[in-house]
C-alpha positions in Angstrom: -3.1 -47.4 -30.0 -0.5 -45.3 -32.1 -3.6 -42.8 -33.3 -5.2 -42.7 -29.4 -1.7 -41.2 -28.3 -0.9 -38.9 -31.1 -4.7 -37.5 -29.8 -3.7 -37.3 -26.5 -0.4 -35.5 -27.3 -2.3 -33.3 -29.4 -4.7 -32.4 -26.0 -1.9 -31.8 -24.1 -0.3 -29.7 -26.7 -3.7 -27.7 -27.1 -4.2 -27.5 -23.5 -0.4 -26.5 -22.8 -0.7 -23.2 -25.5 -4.1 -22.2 -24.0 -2.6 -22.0 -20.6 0.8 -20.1 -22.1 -1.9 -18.0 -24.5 -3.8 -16.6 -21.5 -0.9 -16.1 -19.1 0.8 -14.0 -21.9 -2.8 -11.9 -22.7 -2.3 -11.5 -19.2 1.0 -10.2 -18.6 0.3 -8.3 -22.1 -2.4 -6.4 -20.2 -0.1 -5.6 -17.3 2.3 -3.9 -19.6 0.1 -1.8 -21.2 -1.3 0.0 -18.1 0.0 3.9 -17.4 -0.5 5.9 -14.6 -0.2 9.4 -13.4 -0.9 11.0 -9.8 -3.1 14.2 -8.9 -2.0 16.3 -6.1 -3.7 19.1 -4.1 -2.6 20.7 -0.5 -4.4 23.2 0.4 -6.2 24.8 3.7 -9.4 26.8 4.0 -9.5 28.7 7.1 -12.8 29.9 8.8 -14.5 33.0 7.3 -11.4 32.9 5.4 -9.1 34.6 7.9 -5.9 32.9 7.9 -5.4 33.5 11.5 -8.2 31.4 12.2 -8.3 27.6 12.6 -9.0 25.6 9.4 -9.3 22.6 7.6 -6.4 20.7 5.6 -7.1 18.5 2.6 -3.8 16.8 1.2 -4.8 14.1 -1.5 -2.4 12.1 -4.1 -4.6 9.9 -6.2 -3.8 7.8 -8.6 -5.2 6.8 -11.5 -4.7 5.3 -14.9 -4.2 7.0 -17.9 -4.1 4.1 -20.5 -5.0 0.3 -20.3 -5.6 -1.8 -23.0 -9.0 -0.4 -23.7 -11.3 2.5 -22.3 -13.8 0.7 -20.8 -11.2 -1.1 -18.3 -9.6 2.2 -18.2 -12.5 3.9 -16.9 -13.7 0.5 -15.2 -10.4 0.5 -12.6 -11.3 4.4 -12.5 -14.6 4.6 -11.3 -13.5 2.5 -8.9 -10.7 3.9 -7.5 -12.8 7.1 -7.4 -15.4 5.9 -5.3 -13.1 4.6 -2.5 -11.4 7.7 -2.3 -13.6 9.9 -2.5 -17.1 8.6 -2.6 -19.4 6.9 -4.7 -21.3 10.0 -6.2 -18.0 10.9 -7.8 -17.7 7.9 -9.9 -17.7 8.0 -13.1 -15.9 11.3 -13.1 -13.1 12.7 -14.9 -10.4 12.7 -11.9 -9.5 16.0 -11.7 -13.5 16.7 -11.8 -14.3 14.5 -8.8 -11.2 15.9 -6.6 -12.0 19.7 -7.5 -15.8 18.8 -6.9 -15.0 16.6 -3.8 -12.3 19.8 -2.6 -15.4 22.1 -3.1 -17.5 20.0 -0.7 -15.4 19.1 2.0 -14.6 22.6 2.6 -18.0 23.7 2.6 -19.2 20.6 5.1 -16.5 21.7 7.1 -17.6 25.4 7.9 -21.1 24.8 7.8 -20.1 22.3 11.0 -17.8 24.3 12.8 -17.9 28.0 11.8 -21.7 28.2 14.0 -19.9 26.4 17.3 -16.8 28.9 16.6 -18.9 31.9 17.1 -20.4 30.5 19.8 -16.8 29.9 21.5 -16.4 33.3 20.7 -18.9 34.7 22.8 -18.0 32.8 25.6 -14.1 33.3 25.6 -11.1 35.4 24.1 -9.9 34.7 20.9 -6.7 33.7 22.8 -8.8 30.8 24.9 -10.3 29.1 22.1 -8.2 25.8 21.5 -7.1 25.2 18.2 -7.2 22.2 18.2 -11.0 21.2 18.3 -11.4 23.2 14.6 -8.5 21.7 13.0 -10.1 19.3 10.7 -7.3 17.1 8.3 -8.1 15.0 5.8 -5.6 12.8 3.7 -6.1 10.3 0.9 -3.0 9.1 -0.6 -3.1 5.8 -3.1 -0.5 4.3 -5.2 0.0 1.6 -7.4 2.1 -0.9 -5.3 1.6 -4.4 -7.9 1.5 -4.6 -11.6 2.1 -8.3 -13.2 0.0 -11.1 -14.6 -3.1 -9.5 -15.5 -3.3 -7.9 -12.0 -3.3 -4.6 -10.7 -3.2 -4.0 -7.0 -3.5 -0.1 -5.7 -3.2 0.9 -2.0 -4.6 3.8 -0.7 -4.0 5.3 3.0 -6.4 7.7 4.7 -6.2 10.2 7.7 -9.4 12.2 9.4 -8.8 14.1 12.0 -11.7 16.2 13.0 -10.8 17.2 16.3 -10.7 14.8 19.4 -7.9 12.9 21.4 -6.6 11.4 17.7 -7.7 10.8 13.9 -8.4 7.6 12.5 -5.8 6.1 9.5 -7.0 3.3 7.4 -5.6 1.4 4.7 -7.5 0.0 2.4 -6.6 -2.2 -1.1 -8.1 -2.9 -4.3 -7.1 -5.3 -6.6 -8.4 -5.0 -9.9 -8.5 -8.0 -12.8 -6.6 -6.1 -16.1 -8.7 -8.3 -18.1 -12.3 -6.7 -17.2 -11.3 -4.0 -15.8 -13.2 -5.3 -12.2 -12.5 -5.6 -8.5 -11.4 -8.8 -7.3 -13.4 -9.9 -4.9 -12.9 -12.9 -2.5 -16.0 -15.1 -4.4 -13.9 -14.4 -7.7 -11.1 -16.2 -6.2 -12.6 -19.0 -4.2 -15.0 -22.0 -4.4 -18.6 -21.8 -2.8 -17.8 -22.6 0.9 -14.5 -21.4 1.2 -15.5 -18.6 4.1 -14.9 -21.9 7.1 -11.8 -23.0 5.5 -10.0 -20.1 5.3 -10.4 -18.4 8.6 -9.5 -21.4 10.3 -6.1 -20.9 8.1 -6.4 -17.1 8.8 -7.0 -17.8 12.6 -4.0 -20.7 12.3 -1.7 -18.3 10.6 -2.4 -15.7 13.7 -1.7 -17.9 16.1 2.1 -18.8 14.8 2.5 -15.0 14.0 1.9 -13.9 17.9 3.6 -17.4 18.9 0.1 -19.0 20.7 -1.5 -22.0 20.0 -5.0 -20.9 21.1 -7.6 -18.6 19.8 -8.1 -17.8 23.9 -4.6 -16.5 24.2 -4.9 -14.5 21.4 -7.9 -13.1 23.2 -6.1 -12.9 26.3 -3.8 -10.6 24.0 -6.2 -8.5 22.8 -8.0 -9.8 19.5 -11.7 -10.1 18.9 -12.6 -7.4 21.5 -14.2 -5.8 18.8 -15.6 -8.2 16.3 -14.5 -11.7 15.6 -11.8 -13.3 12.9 -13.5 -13.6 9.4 -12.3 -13.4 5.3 -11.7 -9.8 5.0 -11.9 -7.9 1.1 -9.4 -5.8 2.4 -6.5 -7.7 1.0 -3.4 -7.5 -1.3 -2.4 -9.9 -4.0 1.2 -10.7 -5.2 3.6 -13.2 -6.3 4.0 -14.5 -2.7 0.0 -14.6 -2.2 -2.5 -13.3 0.1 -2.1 -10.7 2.9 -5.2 -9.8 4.6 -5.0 -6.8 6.0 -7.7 -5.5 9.1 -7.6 -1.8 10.3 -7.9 -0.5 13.7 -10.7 -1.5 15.7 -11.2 -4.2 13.5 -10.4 -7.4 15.3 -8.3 -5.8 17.9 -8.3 -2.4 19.8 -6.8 1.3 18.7 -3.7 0.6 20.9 -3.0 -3.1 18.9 -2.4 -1.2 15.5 -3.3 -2.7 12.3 -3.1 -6.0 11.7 -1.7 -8.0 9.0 -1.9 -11.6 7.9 -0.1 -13.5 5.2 -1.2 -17.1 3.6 0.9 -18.1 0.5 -0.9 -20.0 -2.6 0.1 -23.1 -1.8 -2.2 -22.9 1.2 -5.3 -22.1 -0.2 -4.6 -23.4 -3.9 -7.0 -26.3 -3.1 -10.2 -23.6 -2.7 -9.2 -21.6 -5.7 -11.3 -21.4 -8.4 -10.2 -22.7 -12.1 -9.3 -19.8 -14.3 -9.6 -17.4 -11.6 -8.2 -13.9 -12.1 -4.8 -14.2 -9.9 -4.3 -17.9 -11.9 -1.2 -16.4 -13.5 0.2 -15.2 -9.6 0.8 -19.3 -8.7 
């Protein structure tokens, strides 16, 4: 009996400095991640007269400039990169990929409008022509908002405004496992079968946050005009736990605003996956 619980103890002990030896890789990774920032502002103006309407490109991206190895490096990168500012720049340098993406933008932009400005022309005074149907902006700001535990989460906020009534902002996040270098994807997190589980919780959590107790009043509201309540990737990891965040147009109409909901660990520990890569969050 004696040997049976010195071999249980020693299990336990085992287990216990496995569990302490990954959390502290993990916090070891967090704590050898650096970052920097690229910045441009800059306008182009049609047929390059400065008098003339133009487009505005504003970006702040961030990116990291040392991780525990190159390949996770590049991995979170790539990325990061191909959110912002499309997937045939991934895999670039930074500063290539914004010079290159600068280069196109502005070029998109005056093979759309400078054809329709000439036309304008032709039809009225220089004076007449509003402004504001050939002032195109774009913005793409992201920043580094989480760092502990093996997990990196980076938020990045977008404006197009490409004439029209208003532009469109969208905020998007990426959480990235220090570990590997990847994403963090939902199916990462959960167990098969979570998707019914957790937008009841998602839908329950909505419901208290608008004070209803009905997914009809929250339609009455507003919500699901658009598309119904589901598991969004579009969410931000912490110490507290989940916020799921859903744009405009989303699940509830331009004039609603973004929405945002929050479900701590402790209500969705049950569907999480063993050894998943938030473990050392909860």
């Amino acid at each position: 009996m004696k040997k049976n619980s010195l071999s249980i103890l020693s299990i336990l002990l085992l287990a216990g400095t496995m569990l302490v030896s990954c959390g502290g890789k993990k916090q070891s990774e967090s704590k050898q991640i650096a970052t920097d920032s690229i910045k441009v502002k800059e306008t182009s103006h049609l047929f390059n007269d400065p008098k003339k309407p133009g487009c505005s490109l504003d970006i702040n991206l961030a990116y990291v400039t040392k991780a525990s190895s190159k390949t996770i490096q590049d991995s979170i990168n790539s990325s990061l990169i191909a959110t912002c500012l499309g997937n045939q720049y991934a895999g670039k340098d930074p500063k290539t990929a914004i010079n290159e993406f600068k280069a196109a933008y502005v070029k998109g932009y005056k093979n759309d409008v400078e054809q329709f400005y000439l036309e304008d022309q032709k039809k009225n005074h220089e004076d007449e022509i509003s402004s504001a149907w050939y002032n195109y902006t774009k913005t793409i700001k992201s920043n580094f908002i989480f760092n502990e535990h093996g997990v990196l989460v980076c938020r990045i906020n977008t404006y197009d405004y490409t004439g029209g009534a208003h532009g469109n902002h969208t905020s998007l996040f990426l959480n990235f496992d220090l570990l590997t270098g990847r994403r963090i994807y939902l199916k990462d997190l959960f167990k098969e079968g979570y998707e019914k589980v957790l937008t009841s919780l998602l839908l329950a959590q909505l419901e208290k946050d608008n004070k209803v107790t009905s997914e009809a009043e929250l339609e009455e509201i507003g919500y699901f005009i658009t598309e119904p309540l589901s598991p969004t990737e579009n969410f931000l990891l912490n110490d507290d736990g989940f916020t799921f965040f859903y744009n405009v147009y989303e699940i509830a109409p331009y004039v609603m605003g973004t929405t945002t909901i929050k479900l701590p660990f402790s209500a969705v520990e049950s569907m999480m996956k063993e050894n998943n890569p938030a473990d050392g969050l909860y």
